[in-house]
N, C-alpha and C positions, 0 to 999 in steps of 0.2 A: 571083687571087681564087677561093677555095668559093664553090657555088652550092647554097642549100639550096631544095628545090622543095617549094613547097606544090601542093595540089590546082586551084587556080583554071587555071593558066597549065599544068599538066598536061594537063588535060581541052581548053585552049583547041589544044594543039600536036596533038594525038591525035584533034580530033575540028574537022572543015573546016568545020561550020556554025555552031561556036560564036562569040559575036558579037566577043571577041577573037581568034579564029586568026588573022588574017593580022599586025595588030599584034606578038603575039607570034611570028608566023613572021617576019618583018622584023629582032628581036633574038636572034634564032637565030644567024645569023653572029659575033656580037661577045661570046655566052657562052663558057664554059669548054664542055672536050667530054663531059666527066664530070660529073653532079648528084647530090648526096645527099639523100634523103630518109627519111621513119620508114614503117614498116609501116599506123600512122594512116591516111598520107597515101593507102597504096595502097588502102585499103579504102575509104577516103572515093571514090576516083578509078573504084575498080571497082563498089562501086554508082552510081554516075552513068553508069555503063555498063553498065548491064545490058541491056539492046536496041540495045547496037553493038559485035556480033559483030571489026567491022574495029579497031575503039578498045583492047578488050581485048587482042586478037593483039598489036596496036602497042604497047601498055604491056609485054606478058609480053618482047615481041623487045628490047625498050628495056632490061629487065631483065638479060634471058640475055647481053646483048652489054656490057654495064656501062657504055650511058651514062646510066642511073640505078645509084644504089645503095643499097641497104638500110645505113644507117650508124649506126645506134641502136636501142639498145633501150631501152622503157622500164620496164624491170621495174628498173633501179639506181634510178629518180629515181620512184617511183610517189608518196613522200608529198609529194615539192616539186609534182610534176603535180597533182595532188589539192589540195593548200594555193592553187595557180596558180587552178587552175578556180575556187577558192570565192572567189579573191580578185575577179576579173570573172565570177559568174558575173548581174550584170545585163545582160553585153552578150549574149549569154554567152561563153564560153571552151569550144571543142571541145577533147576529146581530143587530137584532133593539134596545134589552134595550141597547145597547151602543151608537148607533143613537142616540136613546130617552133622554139621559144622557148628550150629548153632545146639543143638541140641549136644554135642561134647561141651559148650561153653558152659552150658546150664547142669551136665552132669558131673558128680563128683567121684575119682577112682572110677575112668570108663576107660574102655578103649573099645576104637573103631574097628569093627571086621568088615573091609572090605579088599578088593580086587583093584580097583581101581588107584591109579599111578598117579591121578591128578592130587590127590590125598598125600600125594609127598612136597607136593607146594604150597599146596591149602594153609592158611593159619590162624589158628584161634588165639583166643587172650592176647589177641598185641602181634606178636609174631612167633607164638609156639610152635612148635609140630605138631599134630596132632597122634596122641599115644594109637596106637595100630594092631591089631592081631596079629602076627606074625606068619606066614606061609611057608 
């Protein structure tokens, strides 16, 4: 199985006091050792941490050592991102969960680890669900 990471379950492994850490420390053993994620995700992750000096190190060393990976860009898919966004943007549609969406279209055997509820409407290939990590 690919593991694409959003921001929620990110910030939740990086940061002890967040109200899933432990939860998501518990599914830690039974992931892949490698996660892919978009640049999106990283920015969304790194302002959420802007006043946790130790979270930031954690994310950069997660980085340098490739058990995340920068796996997309989205400069190929900017008008389906763009089309994506306007299509939900009542919930709304971030920048990254449109990333995130496209990048499950392009992976094969992934599923999505995140927190986020909007991932239960979202859909790929036509009108899939999009497979989920389970909590």
């Amino acid at each position: 199985m690919n593991l694409v990471m959003d921001t929620g379950p990110l910030v939740a492994i990086l940061n002890p006091r967040d109200q899933y850490h432990s939860q998501i420390a518990a599914l830690l053993p039974s992931l892949p050792q490698t996660w892919k994620t978009c640049e999106a995700v990283i920015t969304e992750a790194l302002f959420l941490f802007q006043n946790n000096a130790r979270a930031v190190e954690g994310l950069g060393k997660m980085l340098r050592e490739s058990i995340l990976e920068l796996d997309y860009s989205a400069n190929q898919d900017l008008g389906v991102i763009f089309r994506e966004m306007k299509s939900y943007q009542k919930l709304p549609m971030s920048f990254a969960d449109a990333c995130l969406v496209r990048m499950m279209e392009r992976e094969k055997n992934a599923r999505l680890f995140t927190l986020d509820r909007h991932f239960e409407v979202y859909r790929y290939k036509g009108r899939r669900l999009i497979p989920r990590v389970e909590i």
